[in-house]
Each structure stands twice: as C-alpha cells, then as structure tokens.
C-alpha positions in Angstrom: -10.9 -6.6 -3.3 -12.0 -8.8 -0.4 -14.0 -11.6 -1.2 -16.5 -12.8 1.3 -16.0 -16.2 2.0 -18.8 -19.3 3.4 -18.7 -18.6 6.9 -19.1 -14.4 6.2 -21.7 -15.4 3.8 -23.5 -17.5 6.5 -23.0 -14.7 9.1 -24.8 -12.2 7.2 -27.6 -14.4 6.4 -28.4 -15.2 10.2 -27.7 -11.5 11.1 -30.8 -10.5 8.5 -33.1 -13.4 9.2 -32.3 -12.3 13.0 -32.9 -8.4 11.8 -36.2 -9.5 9.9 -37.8 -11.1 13.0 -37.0 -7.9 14.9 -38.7 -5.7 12.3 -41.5 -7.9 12.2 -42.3 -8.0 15.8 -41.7 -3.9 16.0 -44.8 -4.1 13.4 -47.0 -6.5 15.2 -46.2 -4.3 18.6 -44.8 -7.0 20.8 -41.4 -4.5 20.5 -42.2 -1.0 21.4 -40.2 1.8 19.9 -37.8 1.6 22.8 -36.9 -2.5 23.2 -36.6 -2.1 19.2 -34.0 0.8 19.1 -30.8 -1.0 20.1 -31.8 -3.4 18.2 -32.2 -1.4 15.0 -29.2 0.3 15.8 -27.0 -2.4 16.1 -27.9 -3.3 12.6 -27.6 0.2 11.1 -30.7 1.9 11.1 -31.9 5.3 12.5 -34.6 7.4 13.3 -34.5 10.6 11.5 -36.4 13.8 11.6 -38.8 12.6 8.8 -38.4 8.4 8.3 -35.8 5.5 8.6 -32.2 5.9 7.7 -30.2 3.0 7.0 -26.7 3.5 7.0 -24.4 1.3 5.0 -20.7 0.4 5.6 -18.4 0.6 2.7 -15.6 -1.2 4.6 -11.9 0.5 3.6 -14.1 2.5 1.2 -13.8 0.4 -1.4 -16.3 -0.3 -3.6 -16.8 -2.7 -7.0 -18.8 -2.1 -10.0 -21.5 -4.3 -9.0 -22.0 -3.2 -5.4 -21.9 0.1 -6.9 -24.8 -0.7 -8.9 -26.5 -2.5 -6.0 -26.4 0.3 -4.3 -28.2 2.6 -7.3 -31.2 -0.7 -7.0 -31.8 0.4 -3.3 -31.7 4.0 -4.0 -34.2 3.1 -6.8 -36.1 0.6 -5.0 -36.6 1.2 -1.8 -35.6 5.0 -1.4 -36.6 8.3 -3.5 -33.8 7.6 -6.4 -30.7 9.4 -4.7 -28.2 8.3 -1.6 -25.6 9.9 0.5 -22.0 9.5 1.0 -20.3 10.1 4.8 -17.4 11.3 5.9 -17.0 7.7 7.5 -16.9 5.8 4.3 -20.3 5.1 4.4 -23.4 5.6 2.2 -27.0 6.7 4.0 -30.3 6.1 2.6 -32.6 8.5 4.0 -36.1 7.7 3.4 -36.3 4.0 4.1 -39.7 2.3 4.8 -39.1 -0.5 8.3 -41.0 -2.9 6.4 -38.4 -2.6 3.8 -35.4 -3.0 5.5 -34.8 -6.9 5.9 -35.3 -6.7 2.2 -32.5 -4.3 1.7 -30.2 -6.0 3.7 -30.6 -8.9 2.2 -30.4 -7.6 -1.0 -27.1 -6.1 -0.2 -25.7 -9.0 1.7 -25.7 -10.8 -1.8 -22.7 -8.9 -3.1 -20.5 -8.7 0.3 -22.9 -5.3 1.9 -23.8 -5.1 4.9 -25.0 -2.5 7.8 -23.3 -3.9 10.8 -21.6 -2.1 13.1 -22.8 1.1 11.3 -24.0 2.4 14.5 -24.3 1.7 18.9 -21.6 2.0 21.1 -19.2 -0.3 19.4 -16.3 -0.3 16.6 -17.2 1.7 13.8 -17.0 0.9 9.9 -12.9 0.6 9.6 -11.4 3.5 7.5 -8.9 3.6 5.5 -6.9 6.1 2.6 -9.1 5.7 -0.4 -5.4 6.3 -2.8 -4.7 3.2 -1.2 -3.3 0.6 -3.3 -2.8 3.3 -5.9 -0.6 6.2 -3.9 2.9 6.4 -4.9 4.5 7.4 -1.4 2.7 4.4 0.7 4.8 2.0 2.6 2.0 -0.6 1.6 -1.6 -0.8 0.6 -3.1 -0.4 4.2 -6.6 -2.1 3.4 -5.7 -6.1 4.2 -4.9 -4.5 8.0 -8.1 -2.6 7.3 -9.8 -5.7 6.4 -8.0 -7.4 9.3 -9.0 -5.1 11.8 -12.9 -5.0 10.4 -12.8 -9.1 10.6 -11.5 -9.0 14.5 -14.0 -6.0 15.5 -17.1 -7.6 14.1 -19.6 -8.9 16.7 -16.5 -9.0 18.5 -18.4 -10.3 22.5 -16.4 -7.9 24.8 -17.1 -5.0 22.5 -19.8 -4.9 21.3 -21.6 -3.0 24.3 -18.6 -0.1 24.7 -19.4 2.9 26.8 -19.3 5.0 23.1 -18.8 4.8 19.8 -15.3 3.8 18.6 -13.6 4.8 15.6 -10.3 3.1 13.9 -8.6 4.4 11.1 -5.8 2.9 8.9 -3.3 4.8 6.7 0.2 4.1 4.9 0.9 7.4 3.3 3.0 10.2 5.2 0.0 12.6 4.4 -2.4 10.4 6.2 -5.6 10.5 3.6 -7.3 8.5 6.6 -6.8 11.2 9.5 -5.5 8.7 11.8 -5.2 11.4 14.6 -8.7 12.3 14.8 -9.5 8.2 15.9 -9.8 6.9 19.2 -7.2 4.3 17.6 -5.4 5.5 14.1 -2.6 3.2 12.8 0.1 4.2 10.5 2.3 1.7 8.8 6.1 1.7 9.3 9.3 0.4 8.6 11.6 -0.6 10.9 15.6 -0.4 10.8 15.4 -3.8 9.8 12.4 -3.4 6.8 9.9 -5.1 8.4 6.5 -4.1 8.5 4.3 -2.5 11.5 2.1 0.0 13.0 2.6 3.2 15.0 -0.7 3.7 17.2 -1.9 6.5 18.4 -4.8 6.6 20.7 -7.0 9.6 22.1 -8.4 11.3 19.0 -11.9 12.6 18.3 -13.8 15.4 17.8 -17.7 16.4 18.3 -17.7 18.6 21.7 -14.8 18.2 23.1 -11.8 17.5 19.8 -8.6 16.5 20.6 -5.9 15.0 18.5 -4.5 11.4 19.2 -1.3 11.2 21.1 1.0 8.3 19.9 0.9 5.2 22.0 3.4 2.8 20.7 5.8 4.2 18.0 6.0 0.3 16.4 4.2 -2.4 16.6 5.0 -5.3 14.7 2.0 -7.2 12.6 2.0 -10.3 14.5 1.0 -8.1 17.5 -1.5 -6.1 16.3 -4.5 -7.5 17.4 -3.0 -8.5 20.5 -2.8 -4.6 21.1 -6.1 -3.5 19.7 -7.8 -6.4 22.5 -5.4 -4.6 24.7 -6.3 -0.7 23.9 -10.3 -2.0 23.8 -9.8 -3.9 27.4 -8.6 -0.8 29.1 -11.1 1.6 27.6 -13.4 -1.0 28.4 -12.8 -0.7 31.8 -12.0 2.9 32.3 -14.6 5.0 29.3 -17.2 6.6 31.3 -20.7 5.5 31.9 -22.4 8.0 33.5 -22.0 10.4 31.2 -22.0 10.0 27.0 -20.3 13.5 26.4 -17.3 11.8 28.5 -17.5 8.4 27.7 -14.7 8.3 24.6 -11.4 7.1 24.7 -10.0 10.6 24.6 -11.7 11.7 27.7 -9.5 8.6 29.3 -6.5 9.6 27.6 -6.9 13.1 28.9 -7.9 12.1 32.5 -5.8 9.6 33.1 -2.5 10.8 31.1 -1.0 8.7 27.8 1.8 7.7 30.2 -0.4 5.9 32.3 -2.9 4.3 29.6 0.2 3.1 27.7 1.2 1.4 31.0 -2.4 -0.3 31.6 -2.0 -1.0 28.0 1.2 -2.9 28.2 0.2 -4.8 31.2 -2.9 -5.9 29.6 -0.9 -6.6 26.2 1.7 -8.8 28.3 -0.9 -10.9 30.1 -2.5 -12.0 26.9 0.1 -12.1 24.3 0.9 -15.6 24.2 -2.8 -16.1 23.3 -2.4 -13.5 20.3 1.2 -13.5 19.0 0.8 -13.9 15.3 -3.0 -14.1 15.4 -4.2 -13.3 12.5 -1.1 -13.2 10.0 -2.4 -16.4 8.0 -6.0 -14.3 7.7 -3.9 -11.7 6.5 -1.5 -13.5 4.5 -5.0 -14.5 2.8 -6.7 -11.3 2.6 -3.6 -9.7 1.0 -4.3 -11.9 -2.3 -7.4 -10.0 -2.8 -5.8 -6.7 -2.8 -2.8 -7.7 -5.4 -2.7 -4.6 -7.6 -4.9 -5.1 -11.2 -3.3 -5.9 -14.7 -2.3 -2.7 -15.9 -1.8 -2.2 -19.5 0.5 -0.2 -21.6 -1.4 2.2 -23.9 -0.5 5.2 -26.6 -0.4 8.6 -24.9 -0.7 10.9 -28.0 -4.6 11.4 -27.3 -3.9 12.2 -24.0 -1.1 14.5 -24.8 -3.5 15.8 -27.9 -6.4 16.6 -25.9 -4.6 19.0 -22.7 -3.5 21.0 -25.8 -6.8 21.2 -27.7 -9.5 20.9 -24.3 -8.8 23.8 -22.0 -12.1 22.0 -19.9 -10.6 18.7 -20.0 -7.0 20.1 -19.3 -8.5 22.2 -16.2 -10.3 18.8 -15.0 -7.3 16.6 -15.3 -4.9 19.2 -13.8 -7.6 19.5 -10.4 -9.2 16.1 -10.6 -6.3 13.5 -11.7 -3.5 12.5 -9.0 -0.5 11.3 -9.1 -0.7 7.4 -9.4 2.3 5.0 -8.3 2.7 4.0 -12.2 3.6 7.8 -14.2 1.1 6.7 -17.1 -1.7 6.1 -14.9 -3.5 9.0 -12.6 -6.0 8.6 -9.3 -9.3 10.3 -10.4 -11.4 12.0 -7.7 -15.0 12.6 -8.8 -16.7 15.4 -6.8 -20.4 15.0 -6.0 -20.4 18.4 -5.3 -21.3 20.6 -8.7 -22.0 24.1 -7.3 -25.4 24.2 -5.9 -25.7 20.5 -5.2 -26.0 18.6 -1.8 -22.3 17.3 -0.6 -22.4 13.7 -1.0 -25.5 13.3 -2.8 -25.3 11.1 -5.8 -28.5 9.8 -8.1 -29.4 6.1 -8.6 -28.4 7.0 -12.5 -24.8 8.7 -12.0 -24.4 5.7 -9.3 -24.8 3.5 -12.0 -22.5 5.7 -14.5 -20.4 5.4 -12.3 -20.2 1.6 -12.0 -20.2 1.3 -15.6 -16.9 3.7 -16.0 -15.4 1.9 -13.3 -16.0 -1.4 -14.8 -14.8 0.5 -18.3 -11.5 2.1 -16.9 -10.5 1.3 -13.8 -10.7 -2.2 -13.3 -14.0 -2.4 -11.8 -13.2 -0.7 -8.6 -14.5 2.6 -6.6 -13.2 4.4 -3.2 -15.5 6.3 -1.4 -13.7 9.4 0.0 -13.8 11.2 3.8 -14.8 14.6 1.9 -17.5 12.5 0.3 -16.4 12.2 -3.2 -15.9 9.2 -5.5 -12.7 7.8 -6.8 -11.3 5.6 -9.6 -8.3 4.2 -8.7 -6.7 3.0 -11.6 -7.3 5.5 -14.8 -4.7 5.1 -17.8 -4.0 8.3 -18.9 -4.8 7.2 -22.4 -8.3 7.2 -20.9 -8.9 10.4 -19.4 -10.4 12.0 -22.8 -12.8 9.2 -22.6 -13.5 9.2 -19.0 -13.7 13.0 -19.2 -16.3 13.3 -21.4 -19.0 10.4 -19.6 -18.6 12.3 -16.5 -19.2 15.5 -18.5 -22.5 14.3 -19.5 -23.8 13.3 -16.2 -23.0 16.4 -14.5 -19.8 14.7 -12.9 -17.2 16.4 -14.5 -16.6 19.4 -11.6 -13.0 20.5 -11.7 -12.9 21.5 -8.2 -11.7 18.7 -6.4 -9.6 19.9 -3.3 -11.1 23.7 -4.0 -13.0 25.8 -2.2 -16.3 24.5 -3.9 -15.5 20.8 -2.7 -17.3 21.3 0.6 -17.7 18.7 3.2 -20.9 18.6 4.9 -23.2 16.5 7.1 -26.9 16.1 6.1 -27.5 18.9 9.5 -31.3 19.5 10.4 -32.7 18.6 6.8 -32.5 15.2 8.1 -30.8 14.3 11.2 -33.1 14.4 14.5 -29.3 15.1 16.5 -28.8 18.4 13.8 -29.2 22.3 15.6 -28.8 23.9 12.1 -28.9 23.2 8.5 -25.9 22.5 6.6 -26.5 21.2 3.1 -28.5 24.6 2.3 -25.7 26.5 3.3 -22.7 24.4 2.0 -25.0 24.9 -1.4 -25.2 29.3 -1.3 -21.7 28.8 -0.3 -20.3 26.8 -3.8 -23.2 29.3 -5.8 -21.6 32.4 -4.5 -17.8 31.4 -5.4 -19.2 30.1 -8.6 -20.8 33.6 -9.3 -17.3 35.1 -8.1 -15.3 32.8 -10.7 -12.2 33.2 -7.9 -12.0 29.2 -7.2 -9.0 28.3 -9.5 -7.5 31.8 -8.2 -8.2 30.5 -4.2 -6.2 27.0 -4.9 -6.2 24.4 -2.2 -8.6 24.6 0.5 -10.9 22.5 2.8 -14.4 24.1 3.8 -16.4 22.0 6.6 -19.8 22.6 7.5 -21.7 20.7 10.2 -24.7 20.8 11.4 -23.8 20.3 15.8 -22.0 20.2 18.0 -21.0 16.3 17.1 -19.0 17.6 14.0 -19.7 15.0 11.4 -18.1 17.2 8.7 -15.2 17.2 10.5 -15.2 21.1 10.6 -12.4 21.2 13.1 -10.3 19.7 10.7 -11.0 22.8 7.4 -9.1 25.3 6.6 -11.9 27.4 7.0 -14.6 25.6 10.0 -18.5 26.2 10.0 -20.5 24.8 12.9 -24.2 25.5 12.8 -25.6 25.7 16.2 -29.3 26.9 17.5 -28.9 30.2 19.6 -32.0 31.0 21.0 -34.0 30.0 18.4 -32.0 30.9 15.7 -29.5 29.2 13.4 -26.1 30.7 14.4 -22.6 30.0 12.4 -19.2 29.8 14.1 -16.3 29.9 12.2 -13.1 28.0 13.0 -9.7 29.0 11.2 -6.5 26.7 10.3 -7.4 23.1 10.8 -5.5 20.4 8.8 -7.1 16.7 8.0 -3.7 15.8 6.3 -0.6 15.2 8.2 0.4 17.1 10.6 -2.7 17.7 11.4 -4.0 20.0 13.5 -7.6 21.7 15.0 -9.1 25.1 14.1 -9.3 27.9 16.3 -12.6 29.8 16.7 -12.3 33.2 15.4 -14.7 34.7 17.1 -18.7 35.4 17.6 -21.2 33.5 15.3 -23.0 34.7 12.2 -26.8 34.2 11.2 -27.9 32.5 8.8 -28.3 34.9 6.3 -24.6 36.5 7.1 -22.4 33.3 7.3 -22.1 33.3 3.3 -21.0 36.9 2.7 -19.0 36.2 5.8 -16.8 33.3 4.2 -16.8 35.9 1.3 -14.9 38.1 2.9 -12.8 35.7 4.3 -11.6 34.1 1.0 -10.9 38.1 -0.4 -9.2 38.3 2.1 -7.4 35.8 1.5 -6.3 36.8 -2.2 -5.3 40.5 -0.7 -3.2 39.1 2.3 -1.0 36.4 0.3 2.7 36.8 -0.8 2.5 35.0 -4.7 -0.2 33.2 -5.8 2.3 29.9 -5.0 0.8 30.4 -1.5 -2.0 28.5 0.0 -4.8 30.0 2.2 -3.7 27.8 4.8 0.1 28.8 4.2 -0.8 32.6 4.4 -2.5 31.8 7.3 0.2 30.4 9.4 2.8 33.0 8.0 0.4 36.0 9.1 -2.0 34.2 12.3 -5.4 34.5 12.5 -5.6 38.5 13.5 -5.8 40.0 9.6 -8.4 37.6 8.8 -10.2 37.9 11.7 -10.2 41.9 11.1 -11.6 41.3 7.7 -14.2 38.5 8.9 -15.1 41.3 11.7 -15.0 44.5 10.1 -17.1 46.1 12.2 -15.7 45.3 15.3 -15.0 48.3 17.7 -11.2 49.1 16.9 -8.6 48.0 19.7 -11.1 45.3 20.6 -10.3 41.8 19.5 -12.9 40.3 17.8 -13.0 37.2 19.3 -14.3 38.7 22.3 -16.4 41.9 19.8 -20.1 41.7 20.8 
C-alpha cells in the first residue's frame, strides 16, 4: 500500500488547520451558510436532509487494517456507530456534528485519510479494480497509475474549479472491475507489440440524466505520456464543458457536441504543445509508488482442512463457491464480503464488524481491505487453508452472506433517507427487495445478476449499468419506480433500456418478482444467465410478464 510521505503529511495538516479556521468562523457567523458551502465542499462535507455528511476517499479502494479501524473510531466517536460504503470507493458518515469535523479529519489524516477532493467541480476520488494486485487475467496491478493519477489531480491549480464533477477510473483486467467506460476518462492498461506498458483512454462516459458510454480516445498511450494527456484531456474540457448549464457541463456533453473526432484533435494539439514539459513526468514517482504495491509474502500451507470442510460444511462450501474468487496464485482465493445480509441497508457496516473486519484482515490477508463499486468489502489475499477459519468469524458477525454477485447483493444509494438531491427512497426498497427473494429461497436458482436502485435522476447506484435497473423518481407527489433492462458494469459494457411505465412504491417489489420468475420460466438450462436469456430472447417476454396487464397488441412501453 502507498505510504504517505513528509510533504503529503505536511499537506494534510495545512489543509485541516485551513478546514478548522473555516468551521470555526461558519460558527462564530462571520461565514454565512453560503460563503461556507464551497468551502465545506471542497473538503468533503455535505448538507444532508437531517445533518452533516462527510464523505471520505478511500483512494484505489484500498484500505489497511488500521485505517479500517480508524474508520470504526469515527463511526464510534463522532457518528451514531455505523458508516456507509459508495459506489465511488468511498465511505460516508451521515450524522456528523460541524464542530466535529476538523477533529475527524485530523484524526484520519494520522493514518494517510483524508476528504479531499471528495466533492466540487473537480477530479473525483481515483478508482480503481478492487481484485487488483490479486486478479489473475491483469496485465498489471493498476493502483500505482491509480496512485499516480490521484497525486497529479490533487489541488491540481487549473482544475480545481472545473465546470463539473470529474470522474477517472483505472483498470487492468479485460472485464474491467473499474467500469472505465462509465468515466469522463477510464484507462485500461495495454501491451503493445513490443511488451511495453500503456493506457488505452477513453473519454465521454457518465451517467445521471443524460448516460452515455465513453468512446475510445487514444487506443495507446505509453506511461511516460500519461499525464501529459490527462493535462491535455482536462485543458480541453476546461475550455469547452459548459457553464451555463450544470445538466450539460460534463465531458460527455462535449464529446457528444463536438464529435470524438474533433476532441481527439484539440486533444492532440494541446498534448503536442506541452509535451516536452511532461514526457516522462512522473515515471520516477511511479517507479516509487510501485514499491508499495509489491505483492505480500505469501505462504505455502496444508489444504486438507480446506478440502475436509467443502465436504463436511454444505454452508461454508455454498459461501466459498459464491464468495471466494479466483486468485492469481491457485491456493489462494479473492474473498468478497457482502454488507448486504437480506434486510440490511446496502453498504452499511457497524463500527464493530468494521473492526472485525480489520482484525481478519490483519489475521489472513496481510492486513489489507478493498472497498468495492457494489459496496462490499474484500480481502485480497485469503489462503485457502484459511477459509474455514475466516468462514466461521464472519459467520458470527452477520458477515457470512453467500450471495455475492446474486440477486440479493443490491447496489443502492442512500436515496431520500438521507440525501437532500434524493426524489425517492432506495435503501427501504433495495431492503423488501433481498426479504422477498429470501422468502422465495430462488437466489442460488437465479445465479449471476446485478440489481441497482437509486434514488434520482443522478444515478449513484449506477442503475443503468444492472441487469435489472430501478430509478426512484417523485411523480406528482408520489414515489414512482422505473425499471431498466440489460445493462452491463463489466466489459463490454453496455446501458439498460427502459422497459416501460413506472411502478409505485408498493408495486415495484412484486414487480421485480415477476421479472426474476420470469426469468426462471424463459431460460434454456440453468447454465444460462438472466442477462444471457435476455439478449438471446430481447426485452419483449419480460416486458409481457413485468406488464401483464397491458392491453394485448399494445406494447407496454408505451401501456398507460
């Protein structure tokens, strides 16, 4: 893992004594509440619906044992004993005291944490695979670009004032764990003819109102070019993002208005006028970085036990066969941890299973976490010989869910329980949701599938990107559900499609019932995936069983 070095150090330090000033004027009154937003904002804390928020990056998602357990103090400390995990590789305290937030950030600047960047119009927390390091079809482990690209971007002077958001997102696996093509910039490592390492960018992706996929800007770029591009990519957005209006100001809305053909040429101009400023800026930093991210000591162990318990544990053999991937060494597996036991919030995680956590990461995985984008935990480096073991803690704590990847593993934003943006709940329904496949007992019989709630128009959850879609939206006073079929995160990925009119809130759960029955009376063999049944057939028999009551002939995207 990166370790923050004396001048990092020294930057945090200012940025909080800078924050605490802030705070304390907003207090006194010399700041009203709107000098102080942008402020606030620019060091990662909100305004919700009922307090503060304060929103913490998890650069790369990777986390150790003791910022785990750092975190667990602030959710203890300063919060109501619980914290949530984002879809950005971030974790949210919702009920955060102003008065207490210099403290917190201080607190969590002692072990490398911080909340920069976390919000404004500027680049986002970096993201990254959370396999990385541990995936065995990755060119690389993509986090020292990661950490590269998060080192560049920070307080960054011509960026940090962008006319939106901006998102980057690094990956090194041909499935693409970090959705690269739903960034305005994704990069995807690469070969090329002659084995040396690069990135493909692609530019343009996003979703919220208006989602779009990124198109690919330049197939290869070598390392010692990279930042030279990103300054390049930012420059032109820079100039071009729209100001005058925020639901148009993303890089996508450029890409779309202005054609790839003719960003990649403002691109390259840029690029060529700067380059001999940048060529190979940054390889020593990375050269550096990479020595954090050498891959642990891994030991040899027995795998009798291992072997002894599938046979004799029918739980444990369900939970390693759902939960344990496929790890770059055969005697080692990728654990996911689901914070998402039917009936709980999506992302939610106590001080005490925070802490759990930290302790059988420290125990079996040499001291190392990943936050996911569906908002589960991972342990990167499990011996097989260790699984029983592992099994069994995480058992006790309520942490043991074999659904990871299933239809009970639902993704979704904290909607109007919390967020002041929100139109319609999500956590409540993501919750009946899990309850009423639990109650069904199909989930193992459904296999693979992504379900994403959120709660606007803004898509946190990512529900483009599910297999099955829910937005939450107010309709004239009402909570209203639409339902979007056949997105992909993974690579290649692709959007939903709306399948037609909305649902109350009290009809959207029997509604994704009938979808996933559906489901299991429309596919070939049990072999095939909802999504793969779904391409082979097109939307129209699952929109008949979604719509059964729609007037026959009529198609029921368009059924009143």
């Amino acid at each position: 893992m990166y370790q923050p070095d004396t001048f990092d150090r020294a930057f945090l330090q200012a940025r909080t004594a800078q924050f605490r000033s802030q705070v304390a004027q907003r207090l006194s009154g010399a700041l009203s509440e709107e000098e102080f937003r942008p402020l606030r904002l620019m060091n990662g804390l909100y305004l919700q619906l009922h307090a503060y928020m304060l929103r913490v990056a998890i650069p790369h998602g990777t986390l150790s044992s003791a910022q785990m357990q750092a975190l667990a103090e602030v959710a203890d400390r300063w919060d109501r004993g619980h914290a949530h995990f984002t879809t950005r590789q971030n974790i949210q305290f919702n009920w955060i005291a102003l008065k207490d937030a210099p403290d917190i950030l201080e607190y969590l600047a002692d072990t490398g944490l911080h909340a920069v960047q976390t919000s404004g119009n500027t680049i986002r927390n970096v993201t990254t695979d959370p396999f990385a390091g541990a995936a065995p079809d990755e060119i690389a482990d993509p986090r020292p670009v990661a950490e590269l690209v998060r080192l560049w971007s920070t307080d960054h002077p011509e960026f940090q004032y962008l006319p939106r958001k901006f998102k980057i997102a690094v990956s090194a696996s041909p499935d693409d764990h970090a959705i690269t093509r739903a960034h305005d910039i994704g990069l995807r490592l690469r070969r090329n003819e002659n084995g040396g390492t690069g990135v493909e960018i692609s530019v343009g992706g996003g979703l919220g109102r208006t989602p779009m996929l990124g198109q690919v800007l330049m197939p290869f770029v070598p390392l010692a070019d990279l930042l030279g591009m990103l300054e390049a990519i930012l420059h032109v957005y820079n100039r071009l993002g729209r100001r005058d209006n925020r639901y148009k100001a993303r890089l996508k809305i450029a890409v779309s208005t202005f054609g790839i053909d003719r960003i990649r040429t403002m691109v390259v101009e840029r690029f060529e006028r700067i380059r001999r400023h940048h060529h190979g800026a940054g390889l020593k930093v990375l050269a550096r970085i990479e020595h954090f991210f050498r891959s642990p000591p891994f030991a040899r162990k027995p795998l009798d036990g291992y072997a002894a318990a599938l046979a004799a544990d029918p739980a444990f053999a369900r939970w390693a066969a759902t939960n344990a991937a496929a790890h770059k060494r055969a005697d080692h597996a990728i654990v996911t941890i689901p914070l998402k036991a039917p009936g709980a919030a999506p992302g939610d995680a106590s001080a005490g299973q925070m802490r759990l956590l930290a302790t059988l990461a420290a125990r079996y995985s040499h001291g190392e976490l990943r936050v996911t984008q569906a908002q589960n935990i991972v342990l990167p480096h499990v011996h097989r010989a260790d699984l029983p073991a592992l099994h069994r803690a995480l058992d006790g704590a309520g942490l043991a869910t074999a659904n990871a990847g299933l239809a009970t593993d639902i993704t979704a934003c904290p909607g109007l329980d919390y967020c002041a943006l929100a139109t319609a709940r999500s956590i409540p329904v993501a919750q009946e949701i899990a309850r009423r496949i639990e109650a069904l007992k199909i989930e193992h019989e459904i296999g693979p599938i992504e379900i994403r709630i959120s709660g606007c128009i803004n898509a946190c959850a990512h529900h483009h990107l599910g297999t099955i879609g829910i937005l939450g939206l107010e309709r004239a006073g009402a909570e209203t559900y639409q339902i979007t079929l056949g997105g992909q995160a993974r690579a290649p990925a692709r959007l939903g499609e709306r399948a037609g009119p909305g649902f109350a809130a009290n009809e959207i759960v029997p509604a994704v019932e009938r979808l996933l029955k559906g489901y299991l009376a429309l596919r070939k063999s049990p072999e095939e995936s909802f999504a793969a049944c779904l391409h082979r057939l097109g939307p129209r028999p699952f929109r008949a069983r979604l719509y059964p009551d729609a007037p026959k002939g009529k198609h029921p995207r368009h059924a009143a």
